[in-house]
C-alpha positions in Angstrom: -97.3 -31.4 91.5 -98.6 -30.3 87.9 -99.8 -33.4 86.0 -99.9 -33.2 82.2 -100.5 -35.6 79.0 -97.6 -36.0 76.4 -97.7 -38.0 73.6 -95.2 -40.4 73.4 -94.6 -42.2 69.5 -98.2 -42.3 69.3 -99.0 -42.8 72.5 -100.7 -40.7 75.5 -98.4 -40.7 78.9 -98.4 -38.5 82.6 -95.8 -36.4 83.0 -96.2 -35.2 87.0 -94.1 -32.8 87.2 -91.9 -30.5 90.2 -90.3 -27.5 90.2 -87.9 -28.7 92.3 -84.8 -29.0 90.3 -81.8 -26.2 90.6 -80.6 -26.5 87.1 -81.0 -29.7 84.9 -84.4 -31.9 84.2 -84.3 -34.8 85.6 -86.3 -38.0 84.7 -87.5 -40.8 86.9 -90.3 -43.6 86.0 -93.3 -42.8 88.2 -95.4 -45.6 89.6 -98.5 -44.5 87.9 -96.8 -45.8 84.6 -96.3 -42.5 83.5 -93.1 -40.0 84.0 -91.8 -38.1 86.5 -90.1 -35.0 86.0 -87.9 -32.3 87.7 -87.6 -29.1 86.6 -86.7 -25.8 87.4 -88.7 -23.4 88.1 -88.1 -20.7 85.7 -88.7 -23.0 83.0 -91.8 -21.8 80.8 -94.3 -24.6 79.5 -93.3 -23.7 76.0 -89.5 -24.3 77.1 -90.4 -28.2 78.9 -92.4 -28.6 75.4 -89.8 -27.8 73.2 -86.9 -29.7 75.4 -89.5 -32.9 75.8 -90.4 -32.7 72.0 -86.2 -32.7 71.3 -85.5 -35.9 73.8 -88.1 -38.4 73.3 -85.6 -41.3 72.7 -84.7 -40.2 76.6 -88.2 -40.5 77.4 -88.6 -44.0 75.9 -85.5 -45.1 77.6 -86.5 -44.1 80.8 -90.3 -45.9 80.5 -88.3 -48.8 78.8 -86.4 -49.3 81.7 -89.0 -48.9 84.6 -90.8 -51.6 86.7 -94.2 -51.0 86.9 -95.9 -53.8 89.4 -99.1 -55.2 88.5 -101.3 -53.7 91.5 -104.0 -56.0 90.8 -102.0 -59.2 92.0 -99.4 -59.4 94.9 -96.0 -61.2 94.2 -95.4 -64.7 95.0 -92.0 -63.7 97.1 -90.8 -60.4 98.4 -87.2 -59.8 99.8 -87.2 -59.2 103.7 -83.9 -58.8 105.2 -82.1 -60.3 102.7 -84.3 -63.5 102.5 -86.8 -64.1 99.6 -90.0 -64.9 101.3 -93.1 -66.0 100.3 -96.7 -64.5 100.3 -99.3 -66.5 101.4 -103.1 -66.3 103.2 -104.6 -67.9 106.3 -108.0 -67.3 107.8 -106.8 -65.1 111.0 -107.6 -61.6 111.0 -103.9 -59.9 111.2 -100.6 -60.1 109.0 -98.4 -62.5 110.8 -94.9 -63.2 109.4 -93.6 -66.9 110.1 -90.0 -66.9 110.1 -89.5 -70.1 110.0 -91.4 -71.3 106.8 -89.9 -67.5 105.4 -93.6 -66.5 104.8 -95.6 -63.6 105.1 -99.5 -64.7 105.5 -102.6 -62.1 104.9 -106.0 -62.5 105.9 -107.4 -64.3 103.2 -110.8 -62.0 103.8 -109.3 -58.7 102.5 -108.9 -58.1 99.1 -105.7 -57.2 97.4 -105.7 -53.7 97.5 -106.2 -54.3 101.5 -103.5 -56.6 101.6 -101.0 -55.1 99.9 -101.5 -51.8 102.0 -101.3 -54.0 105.2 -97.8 -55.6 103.9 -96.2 -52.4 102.9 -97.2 -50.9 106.6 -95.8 -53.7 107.9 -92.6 -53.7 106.2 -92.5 -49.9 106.8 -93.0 -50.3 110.7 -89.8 -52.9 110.5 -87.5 -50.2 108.3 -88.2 -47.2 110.9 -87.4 -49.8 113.8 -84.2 -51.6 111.7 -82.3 -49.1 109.6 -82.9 -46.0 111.8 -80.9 -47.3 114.8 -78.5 -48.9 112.1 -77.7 -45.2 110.9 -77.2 -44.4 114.3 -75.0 -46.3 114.8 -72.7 -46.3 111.9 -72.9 -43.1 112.5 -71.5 -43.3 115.8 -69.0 -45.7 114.9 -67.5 -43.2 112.3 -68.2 -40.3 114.6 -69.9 -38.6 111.3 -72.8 -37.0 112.5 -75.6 -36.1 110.1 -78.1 -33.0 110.8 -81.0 -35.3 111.2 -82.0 -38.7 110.0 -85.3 -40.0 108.1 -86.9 -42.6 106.0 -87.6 -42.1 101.9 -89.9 -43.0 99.6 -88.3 -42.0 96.9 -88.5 -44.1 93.8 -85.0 -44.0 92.7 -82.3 -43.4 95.3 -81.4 -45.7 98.0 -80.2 -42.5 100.3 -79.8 -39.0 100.1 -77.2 -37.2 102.4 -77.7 -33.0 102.7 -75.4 -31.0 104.7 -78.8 -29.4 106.2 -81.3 -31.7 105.2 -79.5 -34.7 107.2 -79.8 -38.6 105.8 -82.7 -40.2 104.4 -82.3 -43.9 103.9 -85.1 -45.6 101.4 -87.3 -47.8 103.3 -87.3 -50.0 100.6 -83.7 -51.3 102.3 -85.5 -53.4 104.7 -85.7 -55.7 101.8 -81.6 -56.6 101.7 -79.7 -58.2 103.5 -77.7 -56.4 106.6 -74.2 -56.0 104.9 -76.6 -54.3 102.0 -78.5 -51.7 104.8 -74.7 -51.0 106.4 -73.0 -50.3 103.1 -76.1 -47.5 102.3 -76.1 -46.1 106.0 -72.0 -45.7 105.4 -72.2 -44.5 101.7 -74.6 -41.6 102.7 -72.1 -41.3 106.3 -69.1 -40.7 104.0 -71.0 -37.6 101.9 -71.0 -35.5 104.9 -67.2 -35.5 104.5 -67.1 -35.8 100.8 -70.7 -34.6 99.1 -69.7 -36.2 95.3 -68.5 -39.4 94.2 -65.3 -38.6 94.0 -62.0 -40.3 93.9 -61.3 -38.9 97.9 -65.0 -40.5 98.5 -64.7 -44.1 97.5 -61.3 -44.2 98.9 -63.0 -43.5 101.9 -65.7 -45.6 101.7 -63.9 -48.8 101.0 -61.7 -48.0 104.0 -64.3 -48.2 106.0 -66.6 -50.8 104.1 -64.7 -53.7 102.5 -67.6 -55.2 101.0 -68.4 -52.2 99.1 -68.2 -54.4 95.5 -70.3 -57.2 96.8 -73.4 -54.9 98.2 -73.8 -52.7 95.2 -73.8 -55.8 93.2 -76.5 -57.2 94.9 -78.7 -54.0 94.8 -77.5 -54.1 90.8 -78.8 -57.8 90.7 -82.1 -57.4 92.8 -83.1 -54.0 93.4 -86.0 -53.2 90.9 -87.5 -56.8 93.3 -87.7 -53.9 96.2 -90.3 -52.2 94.4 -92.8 -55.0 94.0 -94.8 -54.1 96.7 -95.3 -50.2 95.2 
């Protein structure tokens, strides 16, 4: 990844930049606070110049729209499993998660950066052991069969389904609540048989997933939340 300074309406920003896009530049917030951007490959650096200097309203709009966490501070709550739990400390040594008070309590001795690491490992750990089965079996279920399955940490999309590449599911998911993880693991199921959002697709999807409406709502409503801990 190529990192470069742009000035923004007066302002200095990081663009990191990939050549990994087929045809069209894409545009995503990048945790940093800067921009991150796709391009192809053939594109000179006096083309991405010229095509940046003729879309900064897009550029503004997509660093107007981004969550950028405060990394100095940890939330007061975080989603886990659908439940909004609180962070708290205690004087013992590891992370321990009290499911009954819906509170996740850090040793007090480490400092933030320490903490925040040790939460996001932990939350990590509970996505490879929760939604990778989950996929499974969905994926069973439908008798759709994906090349190969994964966990993302991708900064955007909640899955990505590739006719080689398999399924990657965000880990991020292990923030909702269940119906929320199943209606992702099915979306991404239902793109091995129909790889757009087409008409076909969604017919499909809320054949096999009533509650389609209701789970996209509540990643609508609450998913910039899932990125608190980034």
């Amino acid at each position: 990844m190529n990192v470069v300074q742009y000035t923004l309406s007066g302002s200095t920003i990081a663009l990191h930049i990939r050549r990994t896009a087929k045809k069209n530049i894409i545009i995503r917030a990048h945790r940093s606070g800067g921009l991150q951007l796709s391009i192809p490959p053939w594109l000179t650096g006096k083309q991405l110049t010229e095509w940046l200097d003729a879309h900064t309203s897009l550029l503004q709009k997509a660093l107007s729209r981004a969550h950028f966490p405060d990394t100095k501070t940890l939330p007061e709550h975080i989603w886990f499993m659908g439940r909004h739990c609180r962070i708290a400390v205690h004087s013992e040594p590891d992370l321990f998660f009290d499911a009954a008070a819906t509170t996740f309590r850090l040793p007090e001795q480490y400092d933030t950066a320490r903490q925040r690491l040790l939460l996001r490992s932990y939350l990590f750990q509970e996505a490879t052991a929760v939604l990778l089965p989950k996929l499974a079996a969905h994926s069973r279920k439908l008798q759709l069969y994906p090349a190969k399955t994964a966990l993302s940490r991708a900064g955007s999309f909640w899955g990505v389904c590739r006719s080689t590449g398999g399924i990657r599911l965000n880990w991020r998911l292990i923030g909702a609540p269940e119906y929320v993880q199943d209606y992702v693991c099915r979306h991404e199921l239902c793109h091995l048989v129909h790889p757009n959002h087409s008409t076909g697709f969604w017919k499909m999807l809320r054949r096999c997933t009533p509650y389609t409406d209701s789970a996209a709502a509540w990643l609508k409503a609450h998913g910039k939340e899932l990125f608190l801990l980034d």
